[in-house]
C-alpha positions in Angstrom: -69.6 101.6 -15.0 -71.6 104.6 -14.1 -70.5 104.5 -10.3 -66.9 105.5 -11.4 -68.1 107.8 -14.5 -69.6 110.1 -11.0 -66.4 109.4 -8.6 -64.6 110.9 -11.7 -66.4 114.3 -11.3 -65.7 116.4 -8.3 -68.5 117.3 -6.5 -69.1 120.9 -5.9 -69.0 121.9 -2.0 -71.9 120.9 0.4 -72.6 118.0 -2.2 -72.2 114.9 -0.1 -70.3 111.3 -0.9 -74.3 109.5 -1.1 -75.6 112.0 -3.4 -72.1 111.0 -6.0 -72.7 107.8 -5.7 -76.2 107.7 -7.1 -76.9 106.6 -10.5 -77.0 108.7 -13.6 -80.5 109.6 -14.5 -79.7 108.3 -18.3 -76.7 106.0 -19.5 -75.6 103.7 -22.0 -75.8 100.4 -21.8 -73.5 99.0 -24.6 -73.5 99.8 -28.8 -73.0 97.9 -31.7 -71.2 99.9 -34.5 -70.0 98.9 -37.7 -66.2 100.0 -38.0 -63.8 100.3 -40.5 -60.6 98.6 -39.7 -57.1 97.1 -41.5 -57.3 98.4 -45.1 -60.8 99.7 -45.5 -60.4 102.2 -41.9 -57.3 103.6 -44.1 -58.3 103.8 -47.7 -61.6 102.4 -48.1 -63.0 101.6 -52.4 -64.3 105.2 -52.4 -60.9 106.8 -51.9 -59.4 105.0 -54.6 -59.9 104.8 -58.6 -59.4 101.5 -59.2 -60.8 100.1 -55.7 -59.4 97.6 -53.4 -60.0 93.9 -53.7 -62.8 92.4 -52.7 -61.2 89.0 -52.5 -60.9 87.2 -49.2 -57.2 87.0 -48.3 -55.8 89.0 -50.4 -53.6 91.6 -49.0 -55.8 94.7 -50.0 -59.3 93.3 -49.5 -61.5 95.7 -47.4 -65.0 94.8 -46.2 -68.0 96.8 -47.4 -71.4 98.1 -46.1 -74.1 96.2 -47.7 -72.1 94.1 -49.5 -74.7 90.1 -49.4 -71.3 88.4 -49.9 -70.6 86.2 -46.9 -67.6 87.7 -44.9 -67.8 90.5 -47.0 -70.1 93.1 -45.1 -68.7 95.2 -42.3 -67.9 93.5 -38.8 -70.4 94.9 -36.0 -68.3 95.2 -33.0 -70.3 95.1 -29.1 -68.6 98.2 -27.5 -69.5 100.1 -24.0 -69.4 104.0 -25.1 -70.7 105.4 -22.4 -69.7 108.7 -23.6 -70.5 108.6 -26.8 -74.2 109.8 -26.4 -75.1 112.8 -24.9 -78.9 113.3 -23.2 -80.9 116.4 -23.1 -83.6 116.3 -20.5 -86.4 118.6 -20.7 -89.9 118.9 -18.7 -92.3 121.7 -18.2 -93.9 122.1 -14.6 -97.7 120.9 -14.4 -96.8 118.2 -17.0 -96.2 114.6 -16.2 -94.6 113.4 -19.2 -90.7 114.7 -19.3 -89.0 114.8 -23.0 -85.5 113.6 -23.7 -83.2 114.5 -26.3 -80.6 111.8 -27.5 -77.3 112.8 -29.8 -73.9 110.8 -30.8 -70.8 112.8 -29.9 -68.7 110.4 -31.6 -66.2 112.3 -33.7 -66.8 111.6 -37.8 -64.7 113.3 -40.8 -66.9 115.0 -43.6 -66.9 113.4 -46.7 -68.0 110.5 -49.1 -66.6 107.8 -46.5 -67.9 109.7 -43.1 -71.7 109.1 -45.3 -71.1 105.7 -45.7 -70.4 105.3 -42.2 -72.6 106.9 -40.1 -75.8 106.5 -42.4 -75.3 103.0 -44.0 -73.0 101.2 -41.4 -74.7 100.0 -38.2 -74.7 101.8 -35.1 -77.2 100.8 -32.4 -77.3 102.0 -29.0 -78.6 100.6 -26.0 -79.9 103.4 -23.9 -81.6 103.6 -20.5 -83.6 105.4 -18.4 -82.8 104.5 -14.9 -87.1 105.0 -13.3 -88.8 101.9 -12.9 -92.1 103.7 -12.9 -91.9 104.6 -16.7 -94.7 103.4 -18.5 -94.7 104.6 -21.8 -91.9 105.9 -24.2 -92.8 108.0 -27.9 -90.3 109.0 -30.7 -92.0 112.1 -31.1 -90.7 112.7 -34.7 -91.1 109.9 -36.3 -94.2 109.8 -33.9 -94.3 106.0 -32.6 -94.4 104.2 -30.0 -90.5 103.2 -28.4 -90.5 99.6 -27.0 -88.3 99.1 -24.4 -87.2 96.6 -21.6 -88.0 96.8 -18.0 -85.4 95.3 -15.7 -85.1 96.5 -11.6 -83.2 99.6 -12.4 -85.0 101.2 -15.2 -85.7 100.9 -18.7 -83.4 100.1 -21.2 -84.2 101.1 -25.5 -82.4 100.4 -28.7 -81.7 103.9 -31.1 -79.9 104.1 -34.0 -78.7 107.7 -34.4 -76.2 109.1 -36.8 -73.8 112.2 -36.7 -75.7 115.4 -36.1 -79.2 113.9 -35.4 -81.1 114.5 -32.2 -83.8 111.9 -31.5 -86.3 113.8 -29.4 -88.5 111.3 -26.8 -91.1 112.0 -24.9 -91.8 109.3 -21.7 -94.1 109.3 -18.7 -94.9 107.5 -15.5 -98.6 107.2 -17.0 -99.8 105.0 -19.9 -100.3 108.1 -22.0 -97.6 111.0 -23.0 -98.6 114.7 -23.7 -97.2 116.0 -27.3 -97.1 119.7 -27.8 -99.1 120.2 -31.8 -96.8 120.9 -34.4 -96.0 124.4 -34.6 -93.7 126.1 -38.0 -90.1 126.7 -36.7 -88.8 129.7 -35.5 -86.9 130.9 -38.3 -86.6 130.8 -42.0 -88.1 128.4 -44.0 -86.5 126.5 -47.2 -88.2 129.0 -49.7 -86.9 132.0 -48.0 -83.5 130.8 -47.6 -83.5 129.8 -51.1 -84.3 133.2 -52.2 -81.9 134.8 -49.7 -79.0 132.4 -51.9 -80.9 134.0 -55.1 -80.2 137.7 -54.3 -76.9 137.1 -53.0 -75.9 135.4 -56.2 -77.4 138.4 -57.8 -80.2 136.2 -59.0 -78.1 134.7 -62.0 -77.6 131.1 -63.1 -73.3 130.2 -62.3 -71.4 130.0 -65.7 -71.4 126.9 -67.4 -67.0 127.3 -66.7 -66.0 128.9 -63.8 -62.4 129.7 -63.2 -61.8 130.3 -59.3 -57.9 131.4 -59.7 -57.5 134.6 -61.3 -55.5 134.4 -65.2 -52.4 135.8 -63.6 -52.1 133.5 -60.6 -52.5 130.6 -63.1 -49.7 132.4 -65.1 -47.4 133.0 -62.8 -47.8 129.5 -61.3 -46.8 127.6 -64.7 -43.8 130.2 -65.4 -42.6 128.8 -62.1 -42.9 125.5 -63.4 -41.1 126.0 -66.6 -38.2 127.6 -64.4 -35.4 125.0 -63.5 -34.9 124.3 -59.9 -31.7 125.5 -59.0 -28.8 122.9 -58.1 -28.6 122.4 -54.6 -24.3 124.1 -54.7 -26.3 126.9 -56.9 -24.0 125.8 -59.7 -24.9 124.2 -63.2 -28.1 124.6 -65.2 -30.7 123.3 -62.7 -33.0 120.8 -63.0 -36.6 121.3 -64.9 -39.7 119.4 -63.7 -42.0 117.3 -65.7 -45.7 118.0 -65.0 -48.1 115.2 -65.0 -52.0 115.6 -66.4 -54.1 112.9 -65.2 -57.0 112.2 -67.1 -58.9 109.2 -64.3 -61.1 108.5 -67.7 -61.0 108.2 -70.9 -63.6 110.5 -71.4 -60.9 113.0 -70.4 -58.0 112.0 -72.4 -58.3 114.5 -74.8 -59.3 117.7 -72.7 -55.6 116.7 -71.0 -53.9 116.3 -74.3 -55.0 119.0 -75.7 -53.5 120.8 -72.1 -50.2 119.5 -72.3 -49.6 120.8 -75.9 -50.5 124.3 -75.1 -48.4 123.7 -71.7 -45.4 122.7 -73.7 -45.7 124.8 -76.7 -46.4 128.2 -74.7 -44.7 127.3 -71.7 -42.1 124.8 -72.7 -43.2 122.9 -70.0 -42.7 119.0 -70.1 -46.1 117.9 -69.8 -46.7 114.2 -69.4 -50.5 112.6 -70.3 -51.2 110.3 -67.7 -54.3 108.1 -66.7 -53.8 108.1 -63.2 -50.9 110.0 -61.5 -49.8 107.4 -58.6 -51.2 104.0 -58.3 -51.4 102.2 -55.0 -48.4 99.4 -54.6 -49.0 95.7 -55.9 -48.1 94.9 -52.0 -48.9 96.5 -48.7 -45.1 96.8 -47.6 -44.0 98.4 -51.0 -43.2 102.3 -51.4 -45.4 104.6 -53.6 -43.0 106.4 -56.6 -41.5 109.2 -56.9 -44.3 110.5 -58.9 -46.2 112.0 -56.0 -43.6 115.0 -55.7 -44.2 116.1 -59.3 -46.3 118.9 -60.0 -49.8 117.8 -61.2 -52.9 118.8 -63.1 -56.1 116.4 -62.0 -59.3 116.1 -64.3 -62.1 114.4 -63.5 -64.6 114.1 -60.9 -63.6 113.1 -57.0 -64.4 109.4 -57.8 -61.7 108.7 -59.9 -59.3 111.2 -59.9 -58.6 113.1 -56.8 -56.0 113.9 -54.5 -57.0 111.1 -52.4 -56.7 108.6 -55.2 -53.5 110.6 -56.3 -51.9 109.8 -53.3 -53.4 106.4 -52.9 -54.2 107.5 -49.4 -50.6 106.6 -48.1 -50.1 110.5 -48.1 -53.5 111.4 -47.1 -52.2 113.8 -44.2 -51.6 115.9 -47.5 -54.9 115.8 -49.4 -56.5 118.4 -46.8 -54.0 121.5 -48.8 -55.2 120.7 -51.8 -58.9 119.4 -52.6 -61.4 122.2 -53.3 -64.1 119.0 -53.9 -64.6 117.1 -50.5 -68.0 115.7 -51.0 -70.0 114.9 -53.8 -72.7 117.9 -53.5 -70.1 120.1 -53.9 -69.3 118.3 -57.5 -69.9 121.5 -60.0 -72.7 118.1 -62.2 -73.1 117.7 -66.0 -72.8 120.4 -67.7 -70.3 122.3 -65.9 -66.9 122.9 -64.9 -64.7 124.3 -62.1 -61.3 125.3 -62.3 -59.2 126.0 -59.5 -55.5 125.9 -58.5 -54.8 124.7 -54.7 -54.4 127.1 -52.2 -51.5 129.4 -51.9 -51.1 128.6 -47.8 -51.1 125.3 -45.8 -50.7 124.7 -42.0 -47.4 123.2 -42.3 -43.8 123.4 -40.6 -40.2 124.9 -42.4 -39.9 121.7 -43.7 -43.5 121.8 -45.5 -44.7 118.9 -43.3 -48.0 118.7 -42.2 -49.5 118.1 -38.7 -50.3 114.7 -37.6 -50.3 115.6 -34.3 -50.6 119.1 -33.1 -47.5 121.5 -32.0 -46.4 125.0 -32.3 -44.0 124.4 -35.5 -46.9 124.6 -37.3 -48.0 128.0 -38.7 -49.5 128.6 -42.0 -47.0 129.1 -44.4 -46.9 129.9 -48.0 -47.1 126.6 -50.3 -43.9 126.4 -52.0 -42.3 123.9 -54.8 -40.2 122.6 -52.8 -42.6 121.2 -50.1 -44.2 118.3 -52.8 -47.1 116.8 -50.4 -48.8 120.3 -50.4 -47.6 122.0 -53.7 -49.8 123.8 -55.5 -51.8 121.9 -57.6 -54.5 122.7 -60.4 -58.1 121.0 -60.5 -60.2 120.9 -63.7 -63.5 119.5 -62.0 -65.6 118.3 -65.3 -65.7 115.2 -67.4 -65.8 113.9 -71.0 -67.5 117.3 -73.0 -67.2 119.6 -70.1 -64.1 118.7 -69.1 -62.8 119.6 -73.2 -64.9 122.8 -72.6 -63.3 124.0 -69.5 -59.5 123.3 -70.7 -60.9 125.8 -73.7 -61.8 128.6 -71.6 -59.0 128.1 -69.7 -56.8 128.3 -72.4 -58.3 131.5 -73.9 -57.5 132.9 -70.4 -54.1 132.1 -70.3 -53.7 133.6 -73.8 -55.1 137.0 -72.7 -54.1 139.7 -70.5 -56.3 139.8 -67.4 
């Protein structure tokens, strides 16, 4: 394995055909790394209201990290990913031990499920040192000792390193290492930055409803909506669009109630009350509904009634146009609310489509109604109380004039 990862790298000039051949310094020596695969790798439970099953056999079960139920808990697969793991060697002159910085360059969306999978689900690495004299090995953060295994081309060590961690090692030919004493980091600490975010906030608490689309954007985007499409030969009345609320909870039934009477009494707008806007198929093979092109108002927090669940990830190319809330810490908590209507442009084609793939039809474009996987969309992020709250201020601002 390492042999052909050095034949694969040209040596520069003067560096001779011995010297390529000579093992890496540091390597892997195989991982095992819980994956996501069949259902759960495209729409694990956390992307969906309602979940998937959890029963063996049926057509939408998904495995789950953690889960004690036999079969149940993510498969571990035994892999080779040399390249996943990067090394940072460092040493000092005039000091025996060297230190050795580990990382994971494998490739991990942010979000709820990328959390689940890096920090919960397993991934090991056996790494190696190829110098049989090593003697002693020291994880100098968590300041231990690092066992490893001797065999007649080095040392080989288990770590267990998720996205955007460093695991910093010290090692020497002697029984001992050398640590440097802690020392504060060059920079600003948590205190300082905090107050940095203070004065730039101009040291005041965020309102308790905060409406990121200006009044007259959210105007102008439901007079649109109350206008009728025109008919494709441009003759005839045209065809008006129903607009869907969906509620996710209970709790949130009446804040989207009392929406689509104002919607329909100031607007005329056909406003539909919904729990959840598109459900996932009863079978793998069969189509999601029409209901995915109509223009939609979402209330309630990412777990139950996002885009993602919207969709019932079989449009989640689409998702990325539209959600303001991709994690949870960016979830506005109790007691307040954020409004916002999806963004105005999308990195899509003429046709509205977005990129699986990369090409040069792709420009960002402004969002129109007819494109329905990245049509604008408006977000009400509360629940229960707040969520009631926030469809009141919106509603004042709507009524008024700025």
């Amino acid at each position: 394995m390492f042999v052909v990862r050095a034949l694969a790298r040209l040596p520069p000039p003067g560096y001779g055909l011995k010297a390529a051949l000579q093992t890496p310094d540091y390597g892997v020596d195989f991982a095992e790394v819980g994956r996501f695969k069949g259902n759960e790798a495209v729409a694990p439970g956390l992307h969906m209201p309602k979940g998937l099953s959890q029963t063996l056999g049926d057509p939408f079960y998904a495995r789950t990290v953690g889960d004690p139920q036999p079969a149940h808990e993510l498969e571990v697969d035994h892999e080779a990913p040399d390249l996943a793991i990067r090394f940072f060697p460092r040493g000092r002159d005039g000091l025996a031990t060297r230190y050795l910085g580990i990382s994971t360059r494998e490739v991990h969306y942010l979000g709820p499920r990328a959390t689940v999978n890096m920090i919960l689900a397993r991934h090991t690495y056996r790494c190696r040192i190829n110098s049989p004299r090593i003697r002693a090995m020291w994880d100098v953060s968590l300041n231990v000792p690092v066992g490893f295994q001797r065999d007649g081309q080095g040392v080989s060590f288990d770590v267990s390193l998720p996205s955007g961690h460093i695991l910093m090692l010290a090692f020497s030919e002697t029984p001992k290492v050398e640590l440097f004493a802690p020392a504060p980091f060059p920079g600003r600490d948590k205190d300082e930055v905090a107050e940095a975010c203070r004065g730039l906030a101009g040291g005041s608490t965020p309102p308790v409803v905060a409406i990121l689309t200006p009044a007259a954007d959210l105007r102008a985007w439901l007079a649109e909506l109350a206008t009728p499409i025109p008919s494709p030969d441009g003759k005839g009345p045209g065809r008006k669009e129903a607009i869907l609320i969906s509620y996710g909870q209970e709790a949130n039934r009446p804040a989207a109630e009392k929406l689509a009477a104002f919607m329909r009494e100031k607007f005329g707008i056909d406003a539909t009350v919904t729990e959840q806007a598109v459900k996932r198929p009863d079978k793998p093979d069969a189509q999601v509904g029409k209901e995915y092109e109509k223009p939609v108002v979402l209330i309630g927090d990412e777990w139950t009634n996002n885009d993602l669940a919207m969709h019932g990830a079989y449009w989640g190319i689409a998702y990325g146009a539209h959600m303001p809330f991709t994690a949870t810490y960016a979830w506005p908590g109790p007691g307040r609310a954020v409004v916002s209507l999806s963004r105005r442009y999308a990195l899509i084609n003429e046709s509205g489509g977005q990129p699986f793939a990369w090409n040069d039809s792709y420009r960002l474009r402004p969002v129109e109604r007819r494109f329905p996987l990245v049509r604008r969309k408006l977000h009400i992020a509360a629940n229960g109380a707040d969520a009631s709250r926030a469809v009141e201020v919106l509603l004042r601002a709507l009524d008024g004039e700025n």
